[in-house]
ROVEX-279549 format. One record per residue (C-alpha): x negated, y negated, z negated; residue in three letters. Coordinates in steps of 0.5 Angstrom, whole numbers, plus 500, padded with zeros to 3 digits. Layout:
% ROVEX-279549
XYZALA;...
% end
This chain:
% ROVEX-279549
500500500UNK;497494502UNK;495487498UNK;497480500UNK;493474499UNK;495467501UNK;492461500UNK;495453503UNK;489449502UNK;490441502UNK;488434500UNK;489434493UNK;496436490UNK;498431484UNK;497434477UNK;504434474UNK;506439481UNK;502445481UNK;505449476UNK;512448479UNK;509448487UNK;505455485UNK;511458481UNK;516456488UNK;511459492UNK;510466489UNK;518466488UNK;520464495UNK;515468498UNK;517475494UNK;524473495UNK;523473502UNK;519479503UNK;524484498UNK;530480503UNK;527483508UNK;526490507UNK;519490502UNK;517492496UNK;512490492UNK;508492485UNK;507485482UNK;504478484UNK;502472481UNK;501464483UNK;495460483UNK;493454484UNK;488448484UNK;488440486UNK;486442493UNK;490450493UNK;496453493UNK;494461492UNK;499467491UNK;497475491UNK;502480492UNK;500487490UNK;502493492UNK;507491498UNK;510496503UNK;507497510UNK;513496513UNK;521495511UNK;525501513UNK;530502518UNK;538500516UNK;544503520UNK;550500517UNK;557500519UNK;562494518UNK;570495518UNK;573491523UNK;580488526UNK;585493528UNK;586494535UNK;590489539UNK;589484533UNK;588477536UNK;582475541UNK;580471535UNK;579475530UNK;575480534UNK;570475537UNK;569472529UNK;568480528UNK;563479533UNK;559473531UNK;559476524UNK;556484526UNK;552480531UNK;554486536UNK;557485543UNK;565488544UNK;563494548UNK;559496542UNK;565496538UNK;567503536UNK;575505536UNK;576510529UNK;583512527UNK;585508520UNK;591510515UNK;595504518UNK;593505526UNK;588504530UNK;581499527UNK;574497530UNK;568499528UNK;561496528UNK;555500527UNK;549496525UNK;541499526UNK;536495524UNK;529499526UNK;524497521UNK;518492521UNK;511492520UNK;510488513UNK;505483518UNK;511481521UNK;516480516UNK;509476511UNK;508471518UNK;514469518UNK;516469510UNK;511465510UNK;512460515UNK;519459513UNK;517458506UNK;512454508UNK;517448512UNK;522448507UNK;517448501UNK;520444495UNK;516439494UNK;518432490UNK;516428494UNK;512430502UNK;509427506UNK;509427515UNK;500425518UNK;499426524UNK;504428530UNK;507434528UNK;514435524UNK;510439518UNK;511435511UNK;507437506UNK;505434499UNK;498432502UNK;495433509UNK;495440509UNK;489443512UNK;489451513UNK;493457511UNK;489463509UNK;493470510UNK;490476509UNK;492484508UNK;488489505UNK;489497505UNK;485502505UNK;482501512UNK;480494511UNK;484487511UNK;487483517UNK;489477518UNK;497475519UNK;497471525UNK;500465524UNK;501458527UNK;505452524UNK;504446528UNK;497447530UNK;494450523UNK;492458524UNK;492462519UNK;485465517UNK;481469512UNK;476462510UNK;477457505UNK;472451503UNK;469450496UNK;468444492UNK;469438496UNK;462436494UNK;458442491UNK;461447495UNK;464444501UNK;462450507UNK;467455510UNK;466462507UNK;470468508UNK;474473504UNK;478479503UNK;481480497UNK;483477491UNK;477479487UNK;472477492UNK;476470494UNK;476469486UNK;469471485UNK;466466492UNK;470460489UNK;468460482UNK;460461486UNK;462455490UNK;464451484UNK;472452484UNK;476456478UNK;482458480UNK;486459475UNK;489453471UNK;489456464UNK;482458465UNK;480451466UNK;484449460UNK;480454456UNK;473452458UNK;475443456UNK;478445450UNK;472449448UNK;466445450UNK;469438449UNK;471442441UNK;464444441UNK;461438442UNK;465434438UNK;464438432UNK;456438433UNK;457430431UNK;462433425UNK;468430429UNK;474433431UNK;478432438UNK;485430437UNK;490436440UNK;494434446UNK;497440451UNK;500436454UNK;494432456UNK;489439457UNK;495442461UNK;493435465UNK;486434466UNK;486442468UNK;489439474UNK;486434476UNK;479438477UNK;476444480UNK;470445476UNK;470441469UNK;465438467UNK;466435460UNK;463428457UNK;464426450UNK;463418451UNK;462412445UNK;468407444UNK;465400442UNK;464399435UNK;469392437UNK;475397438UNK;474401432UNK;478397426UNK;485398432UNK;489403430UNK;488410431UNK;495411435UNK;493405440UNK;486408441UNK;489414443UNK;495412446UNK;491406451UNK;486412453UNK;491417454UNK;496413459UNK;490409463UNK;485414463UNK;487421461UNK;482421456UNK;481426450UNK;481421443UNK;476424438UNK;477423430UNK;473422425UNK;475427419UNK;474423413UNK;477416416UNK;482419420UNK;479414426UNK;478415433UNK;471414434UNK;469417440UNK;473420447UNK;471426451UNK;472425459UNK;473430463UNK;469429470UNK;470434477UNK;462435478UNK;456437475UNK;451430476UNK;443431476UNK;444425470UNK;449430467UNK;454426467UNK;451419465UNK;452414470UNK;460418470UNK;460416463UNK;457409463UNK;462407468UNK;469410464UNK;466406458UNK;465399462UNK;472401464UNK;475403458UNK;471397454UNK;476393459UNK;482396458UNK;481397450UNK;480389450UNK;486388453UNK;490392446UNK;485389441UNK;487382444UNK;495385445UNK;494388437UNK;490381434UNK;496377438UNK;502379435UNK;499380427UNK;497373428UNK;504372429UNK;507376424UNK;503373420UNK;506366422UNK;513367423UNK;515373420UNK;516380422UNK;524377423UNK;521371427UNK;518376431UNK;525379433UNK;527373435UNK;527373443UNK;531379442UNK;538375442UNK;536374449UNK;535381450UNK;542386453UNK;543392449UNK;549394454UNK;552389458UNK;558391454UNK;556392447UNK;552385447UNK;544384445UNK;539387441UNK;540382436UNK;548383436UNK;547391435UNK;541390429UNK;547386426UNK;551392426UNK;545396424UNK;544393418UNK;552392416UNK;552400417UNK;546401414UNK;547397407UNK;554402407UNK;551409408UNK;545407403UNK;549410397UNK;551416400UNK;543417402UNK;540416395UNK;537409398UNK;538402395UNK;543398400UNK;538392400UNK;531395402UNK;535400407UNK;538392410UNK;532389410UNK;529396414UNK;535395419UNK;534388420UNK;527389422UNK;526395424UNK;527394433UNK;523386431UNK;516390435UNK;520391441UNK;519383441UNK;510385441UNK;506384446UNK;503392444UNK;510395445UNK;511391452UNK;505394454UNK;506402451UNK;513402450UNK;512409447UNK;509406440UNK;516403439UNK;517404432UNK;509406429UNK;507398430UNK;514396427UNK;510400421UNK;504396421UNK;506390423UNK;512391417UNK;506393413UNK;502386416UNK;508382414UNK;509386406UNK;514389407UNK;515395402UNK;512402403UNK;519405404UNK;522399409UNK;515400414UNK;517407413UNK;524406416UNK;521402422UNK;518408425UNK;522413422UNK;528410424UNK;527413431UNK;528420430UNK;529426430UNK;528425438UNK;529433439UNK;531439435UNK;524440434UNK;522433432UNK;521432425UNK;527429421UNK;526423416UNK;527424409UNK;526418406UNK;532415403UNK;532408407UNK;529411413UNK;535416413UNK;541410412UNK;538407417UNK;536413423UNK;544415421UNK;546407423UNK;543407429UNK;544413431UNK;552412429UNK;553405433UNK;550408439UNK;556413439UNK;560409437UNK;559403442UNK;558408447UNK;565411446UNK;569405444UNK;567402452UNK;569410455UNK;561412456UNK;561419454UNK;557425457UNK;560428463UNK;558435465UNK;551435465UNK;550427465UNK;548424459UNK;545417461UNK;545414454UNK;542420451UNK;549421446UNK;549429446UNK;541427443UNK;544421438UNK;549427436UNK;544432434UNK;540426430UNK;547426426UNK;547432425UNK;540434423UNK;539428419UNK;545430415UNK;544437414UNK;536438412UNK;537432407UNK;543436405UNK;548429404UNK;555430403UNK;558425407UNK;565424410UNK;562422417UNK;569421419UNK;570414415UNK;563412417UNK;565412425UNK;571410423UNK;569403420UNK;563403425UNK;567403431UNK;571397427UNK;565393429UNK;566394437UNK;573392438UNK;571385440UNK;567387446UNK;572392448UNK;578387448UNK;577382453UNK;584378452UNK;587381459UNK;584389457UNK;588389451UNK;594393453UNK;591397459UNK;586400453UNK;592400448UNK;596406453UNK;588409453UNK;589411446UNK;594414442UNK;594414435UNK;592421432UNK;596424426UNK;590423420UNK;592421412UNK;588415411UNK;588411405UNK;590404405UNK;585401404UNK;581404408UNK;585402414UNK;586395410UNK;577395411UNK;577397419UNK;582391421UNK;577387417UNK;571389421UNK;575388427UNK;579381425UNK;572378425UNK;568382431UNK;575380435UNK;574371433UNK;566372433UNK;565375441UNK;566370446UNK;571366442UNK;577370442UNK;583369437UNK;585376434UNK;593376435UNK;596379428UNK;600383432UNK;594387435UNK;592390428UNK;596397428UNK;593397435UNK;586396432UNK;587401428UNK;589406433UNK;582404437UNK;578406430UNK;582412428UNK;582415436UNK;575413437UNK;573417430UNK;577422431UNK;574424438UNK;567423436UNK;568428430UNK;570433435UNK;564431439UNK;559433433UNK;564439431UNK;562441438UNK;554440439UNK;554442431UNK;556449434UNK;550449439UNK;545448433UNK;548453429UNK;549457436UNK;541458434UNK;541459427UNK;545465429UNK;552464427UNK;557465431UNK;562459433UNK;569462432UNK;566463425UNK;565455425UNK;571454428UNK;575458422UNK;572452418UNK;572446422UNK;579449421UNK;580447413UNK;580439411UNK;574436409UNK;571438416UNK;567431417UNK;563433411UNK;557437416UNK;554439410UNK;560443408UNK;563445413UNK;555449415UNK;555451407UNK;563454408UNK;560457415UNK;555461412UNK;558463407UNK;563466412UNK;559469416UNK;555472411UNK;561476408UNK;563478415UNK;556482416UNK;558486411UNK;563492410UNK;568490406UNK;568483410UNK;570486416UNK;575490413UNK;578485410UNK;579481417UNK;582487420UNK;587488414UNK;588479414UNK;591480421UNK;595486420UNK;598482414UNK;599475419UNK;602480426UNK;607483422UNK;609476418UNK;608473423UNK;613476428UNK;618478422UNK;618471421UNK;620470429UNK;625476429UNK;629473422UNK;628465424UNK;626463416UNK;619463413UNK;617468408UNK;613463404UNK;618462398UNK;613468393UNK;613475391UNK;616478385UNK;612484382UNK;618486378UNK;621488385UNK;614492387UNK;616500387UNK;609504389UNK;602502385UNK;599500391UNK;604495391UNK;602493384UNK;596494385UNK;596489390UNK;600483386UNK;594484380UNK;589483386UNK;592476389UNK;593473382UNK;586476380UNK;583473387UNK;587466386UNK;584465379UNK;577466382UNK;578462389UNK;581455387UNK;576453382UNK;571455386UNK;573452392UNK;575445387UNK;567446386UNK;565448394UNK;562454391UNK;563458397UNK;560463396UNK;563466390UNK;570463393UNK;568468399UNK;566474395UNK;573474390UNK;577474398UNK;572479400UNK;574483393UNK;581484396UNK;579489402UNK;581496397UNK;588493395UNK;590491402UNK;587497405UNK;591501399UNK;597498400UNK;597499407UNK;596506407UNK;602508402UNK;607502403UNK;612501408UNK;612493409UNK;619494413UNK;623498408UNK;631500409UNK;632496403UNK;633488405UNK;630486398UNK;625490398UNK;623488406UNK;623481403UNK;619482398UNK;613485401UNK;614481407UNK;612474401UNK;607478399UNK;604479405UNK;605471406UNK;601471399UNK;596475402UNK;595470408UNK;595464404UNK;590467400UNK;585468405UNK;587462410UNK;585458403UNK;578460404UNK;577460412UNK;582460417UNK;581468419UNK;586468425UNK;580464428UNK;576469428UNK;575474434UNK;575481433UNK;
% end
């Protein structure tokens, strides 16, 4: 069984390309070959700036021969029909065949196709691939058609078996298929031959080209490790980066280079971020200090200096672009220090958070008022967590995060700390960002904690109040991410919070944007008032909120007529935002391993807006339903609530009035009485204390006596009063176990 070899060799390929360009070619290559009849052992994708490569192992050496035969039309069926049968079988009519069916008389088309050599199939695999390849972005050069990411310069492809290895002939506008490759583009750049994977990979590695992307990462981590260590340092882990760098050279040579003492007192993170952004530099720290010192580079050649005069020109320029952050970082201090971290985040008034839910400045104002209520409920003082809240979007003004934007958040620390700000107020400023993604670290400070939560409640809110949710796959705003912050945030700090009261208030603080005067009464048949128990004044607060946000945007007057339809717009939008996190809080519990009809039998019961809770519950639950007697218990909670249930439909009353134990004839009966008011003793307090384990264990201490029950009584006895009876006793049955989960949402 012959081995396949293939390599397309261009200019260089971007960096960030290669992994997904040599995954494309090995997919859309052996898909193409077992399309057409081939089998092979396994094959693996290569690639390097300049290359594109793929082995395939173990091929066939040719496809077999397929006869195939398709039913057609009946005899006599329209000419139509017969002629798209045709096109279809790619037959002509007089190949057609006339067989006997049950229902008449059918045409029949027999399909032979005579088997392929493998060089056939490779050459022509390969081409369409090579015209259709996926790249992001192509380019045409030349005068042919052919686009590719780069100019494309040669294609080698060869098979090899045991009598030797053949070149596929190929040709794609001019560009023959070949057995040669070139090297090094400056080391190596003459053409030599090869003949199979380990020859093409040995010959390169010998012309100063490692093929493998892994290979290369291995060997600059290693020396670039190795010679920070030697000087007792230590090189700033970055995969992101290494994956990088390993794609920008063929042959890397690693240089550890000097940062200019001048440079050394920036902060460490704007050392590393300037090197890594402008110049995919390695940062390399100092263990003790916690400063970044010194930087590896990684060049593409071997040099008779050993790299001095490549080293001496990235630190001429690195000197260059190290000046501008120190002049970017000593700027905005001496701004901070004159006018205030707050005075900073002045300009942000001019600066449009959404054409509809106003400025910068505007939303800041909402974090602070959302921050100083959730303070209490976090365990944080509500003047620091508002201090945070005001200051905590000022280093968006920066001239360093104008520069770098990805250090949002890590100035507004150091500048808060420049400013004197509290420890705990600078933490907030660049905590108050996160988490970013399930893997991200969650905040734990209680000021961080109040203002992440407001942040993240009044992008929700906002965005929700002007109808800007998630669609499908479309998330512009990223609010399935700010629900998940949410939701983490809450559970791993374990807050018991009402979530749907923040929302609530929260959304209070955008309804001035939303009612234009002439918008009123289309968003007011937009929303319908859902059915929810609100204290009053909790209703009394939101129709506050909303007064002074409808007076204070763009110089409205609030109608006094407009206060219930306020109410409504909060109570509506709240309640579909609950559901939103109910919903992603599925998929995050999805991953911890717990099912969702299991957190829908507790999104069922009240109080489903305390998240912490509700997972507590929902653990509880699916813990008592992995075992026996939980399983069990769900089986004889069903059999109670069909048979309840369509007796209650059959007799058009509602068994829910209470079992009388003086009416109970057989002991299993009794028994079953004893259990419930046993059950119901242990059941209410612990639920009073949200002790669910304990609520969960006494429901699950019911599996014997419902079981027992079942077996030796009948439910719909000949006696009326006996038939009432039990059938209430089923009733206390359901209740008692609906007052722990609701168990008919639970499949199975």
């Amino acid at each position: 069984m012959p081995d396949l070899l293939i390599e397309l060799f261009s200019e260089e390929i971007p960096a960030r390309m290669q992994t997904r360009a040599a995954d494309d070619l090995k997919k859309l290559v052996t898909d193409g070959l077992v399309e057409a009849g081939l089998t092979y052992a396994g094959a693996a994708a290569f690639s390097t700036p300049r290359r594109l490569a793929l082995s395939v192992e173990g091929l066939t050496a040719e496809s077999k021969a397929v006869r195939e035969e398709r039913r057609g039309p009946k005899v006599g069926a329209p000419d139509q029909a017969i002629e798209g049968f045709l096109r279809g079988a790619g037959v002509a009519r007089e190949d057609l065949e006339v067989r006997d069916d049950k229902k008449g008389q059918v045409y029949f088309a027999v399909i032979e196709k005579p088997g392929r050599m493998a060089a056939d199939i490779v050459a022509e695999v390969l081409e369409k691939t090579i015209r259709n390849f996926p790249w992001p972005k192509s380019m045409r050069w030349g005068d042919g058609p052919l686009k590719w990411v780069r100019p494309l310069h040669s294609i080698l492809c060869i098979l090899r078996d045991d009598e030797g290895s053949d070149v596929v002939a190929l040709d794609v506008d001019g560009i023959v298929s070949g057995n040669t490759t070139r090297g090094h583009r400056f080391m190596a750049p003459d053409v030599f031959s090869v003949s199979f994977l380990d020859d093409y990979e040995a010959k390169l590695k010998r012309a100063h080209v490692v093929l493998r992307a892994e290979e290369r990462a291995e060997m600059i981590w290693h020396e670039a490790t190795n010679q920070a260590f030697a000087l007792g340092l230590e090189v700033v882990e970055d995969r992101g980066l290494l994956a990088e760098v390993a794609g920008l050279v063929e042959w890397p040579v690693v240089l550890l280079g000097q940062i200019d003492d001048d440079f050394l007192e920036l902060p460490p993170e704007v050392l590393q971020t300037s090197m890594k952004e402008h110049q995919k530099f390695f940062s390399v720290r100092n263990p003790k200090t916690g400063r970044i010192e010194r930087f590896v580079t990684v060049a593409n050649m071997e040099t008779v200096d050993q790299g001095a005069t490549i080293l001496a020109g990235n630190q001429k320029v690195l000197a260059a672009r190290l000046s501008d952050a120190k002049f970017f970082w000593e700027n905005d201090l001496r701004t901070v220090k004159t006018v205030g971290l707050e005075g900073m985040g002045a300009p942000l008034t001019d600066v449009t958070f959404h054409n509809k839910l106003g400025s910068q400045a505007e939303r800041i104002k909402r974090i602070e008022a959302r921050a100083r209520e959730i303070a209490p409920s976090v365990g944080a003082k509500p003047d620091l967590a508002a201090e945070a809240a005001r200051i905590c979007k000022s280093d968006l003004s920066s001239e360093m995060v104008y520069e770098f934007p990805e250090l949002q958040g890590l100035m507004g620390r150091y500048y808060a700390q420049a400013a004197g700000h509290d420890d705990v107020v600078a933490a907030a400023c660049e905590e108050h960002y996160s988490p970013l993604g399930p893997s991200d670290d969650v905040p734990t400070a209680p000021v961080s904690v109040a203002v992440a939560l407001a942040d993240k409640i009044d992008t929700l809110t906002g965005f929700w109040a002007i109808d800007e949710k998630p669609t499908g796959s479309k998330d512009p705003f990223a609010l399935r991410r700010a629900a998940l912050g949410v939701i983490r945030l809450v559970l791993e700090n374990r807050i018991s919070i009402g979530i749907f009261e923040k929302l609530f208030l929260a959304s209070a603080s955008h309804v001035g944007r939303v009612w234009g005067g002439e918008d009123f009464g289309q968003l007011n048949e937009a929303f319908e008032l859902l059915h929810a128990n609100l204290p009053s004044e909790l209703v009394s607060q939101f129709a506050e909120q909303a007064e002074k946000t409808v007076i204070s945007s763009r110089g409205l007057d609030k109608p006094a007529s407009t206060e219930r339809e306020d109410v409504k717009f909060g109570m509506s939008k709240a309640n579909d935002l609950v559901s939103f996190l109910h919903d992603r809080l599925k998929v995050f519990l999805k991953d911890k391993g717990i099912r969702h009809d299991i957190i829908d039998a507790c999104i069922a019961m009240p109080g489903n807006d305390d998240l912490t809770l509700l997972v507590k519950r929902a653990e509880a639950l699916a813990a008592t339903l992995a075992t026996d007697d939980g399983e069990n218990l769900l089986q004889g909670f069903k059999r109670a609530n069909n048979i309840l249930t369509q007796a209650e439909e059959k007799d058009g009353v509602e068994y829910s009035y209470g079992a009388d134990p003086k009416f109970a004839e057989e002991p299993a009966e009794k028994a079953l009485f004893a259990a419930l008011d046993a059950a119901d003793a242990k059941i209410a307090p612990a639920m009073e204390a949200e002790d669910f384990n304990t609520a969960m264990t006494a429901m699950a201490a019911l599996r014997g006596p419902i079981d027992a029950f079942f077996d030796a009584v009948q439910v719909n006895a000949d006696s009326q009063v006996l038939r009432r009876n039990r059938l209430n006793l089923l009733s206390q049955i359901r209740k008692t176990c609906l007052s722990v989960a609701d168990l008919t949402k639970i499949e199975g």
